[in-house]
TIFI-563947 format. One line per 5 residues: number of its first residue (from 1); for each residue x, y negated, z negated of C-alpha. Coordinates in steps of 0.25 Angstrom, whole numbers. Layout:
BEGIN
NUM	X/Y/Z  ... $
END
This chain:
BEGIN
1	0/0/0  6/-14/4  9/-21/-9  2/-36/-8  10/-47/-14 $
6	5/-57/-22  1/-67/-11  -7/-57/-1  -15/-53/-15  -19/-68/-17 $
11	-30/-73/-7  -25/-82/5  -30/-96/-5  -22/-91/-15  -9/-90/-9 $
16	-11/-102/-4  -11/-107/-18  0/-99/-22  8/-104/-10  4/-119/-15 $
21	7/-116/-30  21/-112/-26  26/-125/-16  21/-133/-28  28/-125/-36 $
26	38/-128/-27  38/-142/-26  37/-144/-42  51/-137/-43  58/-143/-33 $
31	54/-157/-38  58/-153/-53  72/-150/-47  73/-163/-38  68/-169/-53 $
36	79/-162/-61  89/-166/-52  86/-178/-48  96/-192/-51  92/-197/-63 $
41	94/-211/-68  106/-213/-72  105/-225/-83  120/-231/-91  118/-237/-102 $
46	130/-243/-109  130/-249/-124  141/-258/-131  138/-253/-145  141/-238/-148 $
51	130/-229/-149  125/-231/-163  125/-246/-161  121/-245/-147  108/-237/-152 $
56	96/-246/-153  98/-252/-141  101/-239/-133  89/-235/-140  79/-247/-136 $
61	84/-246/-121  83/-229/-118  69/-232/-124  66/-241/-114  71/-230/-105 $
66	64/-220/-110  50/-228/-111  53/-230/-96  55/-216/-92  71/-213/-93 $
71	74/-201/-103  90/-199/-103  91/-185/-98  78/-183/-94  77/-194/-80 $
76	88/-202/-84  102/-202/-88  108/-211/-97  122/-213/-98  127/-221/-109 $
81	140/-227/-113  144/-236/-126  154/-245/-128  154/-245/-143  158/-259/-145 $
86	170/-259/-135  167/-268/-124  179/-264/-118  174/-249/-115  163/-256/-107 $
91	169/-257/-93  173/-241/-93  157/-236/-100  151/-245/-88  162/-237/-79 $
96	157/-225/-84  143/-228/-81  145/-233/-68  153/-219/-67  141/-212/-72 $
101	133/-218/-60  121/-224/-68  110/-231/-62  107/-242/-70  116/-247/-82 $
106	111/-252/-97  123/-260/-104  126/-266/-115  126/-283/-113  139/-283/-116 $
111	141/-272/-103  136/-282/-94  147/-288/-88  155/-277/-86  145/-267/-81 $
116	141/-277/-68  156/-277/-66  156/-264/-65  144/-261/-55  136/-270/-47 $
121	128/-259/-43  123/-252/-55  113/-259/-61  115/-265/-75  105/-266/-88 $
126	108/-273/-99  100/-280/-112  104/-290/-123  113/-299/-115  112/-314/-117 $
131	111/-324/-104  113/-317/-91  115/-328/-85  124/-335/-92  132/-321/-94 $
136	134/-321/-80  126/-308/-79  115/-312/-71  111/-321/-61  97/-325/-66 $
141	87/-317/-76  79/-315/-64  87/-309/-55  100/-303/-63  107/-301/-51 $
146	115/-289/-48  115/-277/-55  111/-283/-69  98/-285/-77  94/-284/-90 $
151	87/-289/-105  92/-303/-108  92/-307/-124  95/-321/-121  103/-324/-133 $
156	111/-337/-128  96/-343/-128  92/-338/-143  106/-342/-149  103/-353/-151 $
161	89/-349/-158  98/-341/-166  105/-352/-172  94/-361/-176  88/-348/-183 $
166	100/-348/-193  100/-362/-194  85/-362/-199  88/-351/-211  102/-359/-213 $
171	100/-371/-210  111/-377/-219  122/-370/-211  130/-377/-201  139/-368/-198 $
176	136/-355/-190  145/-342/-184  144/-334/-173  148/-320/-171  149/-317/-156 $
181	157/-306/-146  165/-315/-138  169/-307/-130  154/-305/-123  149/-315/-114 $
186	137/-315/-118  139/-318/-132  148/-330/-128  134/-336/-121  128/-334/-134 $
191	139/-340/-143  137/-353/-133  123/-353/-135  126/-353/-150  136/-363/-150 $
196	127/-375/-143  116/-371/-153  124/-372/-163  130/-386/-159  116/-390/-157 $
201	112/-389/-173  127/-393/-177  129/-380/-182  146/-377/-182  147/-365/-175 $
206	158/-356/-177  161/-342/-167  166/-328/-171  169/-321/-159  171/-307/-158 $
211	177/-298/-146  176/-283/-150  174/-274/-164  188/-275/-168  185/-291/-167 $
216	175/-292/-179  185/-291/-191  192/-303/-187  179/-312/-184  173/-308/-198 $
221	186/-312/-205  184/-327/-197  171/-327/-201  173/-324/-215  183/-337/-217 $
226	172/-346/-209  162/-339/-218  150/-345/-210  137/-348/-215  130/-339/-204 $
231	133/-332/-191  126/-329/-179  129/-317/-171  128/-315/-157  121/-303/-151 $
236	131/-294/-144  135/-278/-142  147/-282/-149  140/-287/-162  129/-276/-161 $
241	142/-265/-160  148/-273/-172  134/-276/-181  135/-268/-192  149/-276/-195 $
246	144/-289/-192  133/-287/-202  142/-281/-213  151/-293/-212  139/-304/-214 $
251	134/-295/-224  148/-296/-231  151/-312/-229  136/-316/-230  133/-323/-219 $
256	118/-325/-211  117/-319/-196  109/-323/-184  109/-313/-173  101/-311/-161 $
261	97/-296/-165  89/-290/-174  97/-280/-177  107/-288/-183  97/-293/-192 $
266	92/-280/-195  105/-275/-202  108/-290/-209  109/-301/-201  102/-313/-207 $
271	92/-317/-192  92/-313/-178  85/-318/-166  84/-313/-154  76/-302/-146 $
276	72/-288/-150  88/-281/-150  81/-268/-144  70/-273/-135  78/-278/-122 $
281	86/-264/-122  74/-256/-121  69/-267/-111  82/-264/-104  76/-249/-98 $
286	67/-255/-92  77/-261/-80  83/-250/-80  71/-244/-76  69/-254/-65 $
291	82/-254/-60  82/-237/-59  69/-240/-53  76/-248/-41  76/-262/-47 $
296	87/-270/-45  94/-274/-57  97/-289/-50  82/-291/-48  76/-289/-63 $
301	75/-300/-70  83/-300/-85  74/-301/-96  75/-310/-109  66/-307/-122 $
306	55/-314/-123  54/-312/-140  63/-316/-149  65/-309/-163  69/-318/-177 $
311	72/-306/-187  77/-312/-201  83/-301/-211  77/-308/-224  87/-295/-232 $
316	98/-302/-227  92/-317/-229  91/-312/-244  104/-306/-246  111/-320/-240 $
321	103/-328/-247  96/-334/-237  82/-340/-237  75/-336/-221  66/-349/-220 $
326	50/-346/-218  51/-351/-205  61/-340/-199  53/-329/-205  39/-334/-199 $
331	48/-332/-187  53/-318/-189  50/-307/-181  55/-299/-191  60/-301/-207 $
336	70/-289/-211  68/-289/-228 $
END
């Protein structure tokens, strides 16, 4: 007796079916495999701070990623560097990610300059710089120009804001100090902008430049024989890198502290005044996510915040000895007792 296979036993409508069932069957497989193998976005990401320090902010922006659909090792790949306070090792990490062909790079504000050295051609993210324009890293906010774009914090517009913000809990002070990297051109802008604010009220301004880690020690020892009645900080991945000993050094030689991040503020400085620290990083993702979409990085416009926070550390008010006015706490965002 002939033996009947499978297909000759089903009726003619069901082999048909069958048939059907296995081209889609098929298809499904081979679009899986093209799925599994197919180039996935390739997304640098190099940080100033080493990975402790470097963590909030990594944090905010791969939650912006994520929130936008890019999982690292599932249809993205992040490759990520640190510098860990040494803006020397800058140039080679930025060679490393150009060598690791990524697609589009996040650095570090302070990675700006160098990185468009680098490449013209990949396109470079960055959040927390100061004045692009004045920087020299961008034509226009509109249009960027280039290969560049990114999340101003506009902190040459707000130094001066910061200024008068100490002045109004000390106003018997006419004397001021300013902690800065000198060696970052965008905190030089800033140190200008607090200079002619300063001059303004007739306030004796007196700077503290630092260059690198191994720098700090010999500006605390200055600032220790000026002994000065408060000091501002500017905001910078050196000072971030550097924050736990800045804080322990005002703590030691009491002195009040103005910054532009709350973070500061959050571990012991006295104010701060500037935009959310975490905010602009997590903004960040989404031009990545334009730029891997086919945007092009010259073309989207550079954002600056629209909302400034005034957080006052009233613990630290208490331990200095220092009464916050009424007026500068109807004006907190947020009061750290």
């Amino acid at each position: 007796m002939e033996s009947m296979t499978f297909e000759r036993f089903l009726k003619p409508s069901r082999r048909g079916a069958v048939f059907a069932l296995a081209v889609v069957s098929a298809i499904l497989s081979s679009t899986a495999f093209a799925d599994d193998n197919r180039k996935l976005p390739k997304i640098g990401e190099l940080w100033f701070a080493d990975s402790e320090i470097a963590a909030p902010w990594r944090d905010a922006f791969r939650q912006g990623l994520s929130e936008l659909g890019y999982v690292d090792g599932r249809n993205a790949t992040l490759v990520t560097r640190y510098a860990r306070g040494d803006a020397n090792e800058i140039p080679k990490l930025i060679g490393e990610l150009i060598a690791q062909k990524v697609d589009v790079m996040f650095v570090s504000p302070r990675a700006i300059q160098a990185a468009r050295k680098a490449t013209k051609t990949i396109p470079i993210v960055s959040a927390g710089f100061s004045d692009p324009i004045a920087g020299g890293i961008a034509v226009s906010l509109a249009r960027p120009g280039e290969n560049f774009t990114g999340i101003s914090w506009q902190s040459v517009d707000t130094s001066g804001k910061r200024l008068q913000l100490l002045l109004e809990v000390l106003p018997k002070i006419r004397r001021v100090a300013l902690l800065f990297d000198s060696s970052d051109k965008e905190s030089l802008l800033e140190v200008q902008g607090t200079r002619a604010a300063a001059a303004s009220v007739n306030c004796a301004f007196r700077e503290f430049g630092v260059r690198d880690s191994a720098d700090f020690d010999r500006v605390f020892a200055a600032m220790k024989n000026d002994a000065p009645p408060a000091l501002i900080i500017t905001h910078s991945p050196l000072m971030v890198q550097n924050h736990e000993r800045i804080l322990r050094f005002v703590a030691d030689i009491k002195i009040p502290v103005i910054t532009e991040s709350s973070d500061f503020t959050e571990q012991g400085a006295l104010l701060s005044f500037g935009p959310h620290p975490y905010k602009g990083f997590k903004r960040a993702a989404y031009y990545v996510d334009r730029i891997l979409k086919g945007a092009k990085p010259g073309d989207l416009p550079i954002e600056q915040p629209m909302v400034f926070e005034l957080v006052v550390n009233q613990k630290t008010a208490k331990a200095l000895g220092i009464k916050i006015p009424e007026s500068i706490f109807l004006r907190a965002d947020k009061v750290i007792k």
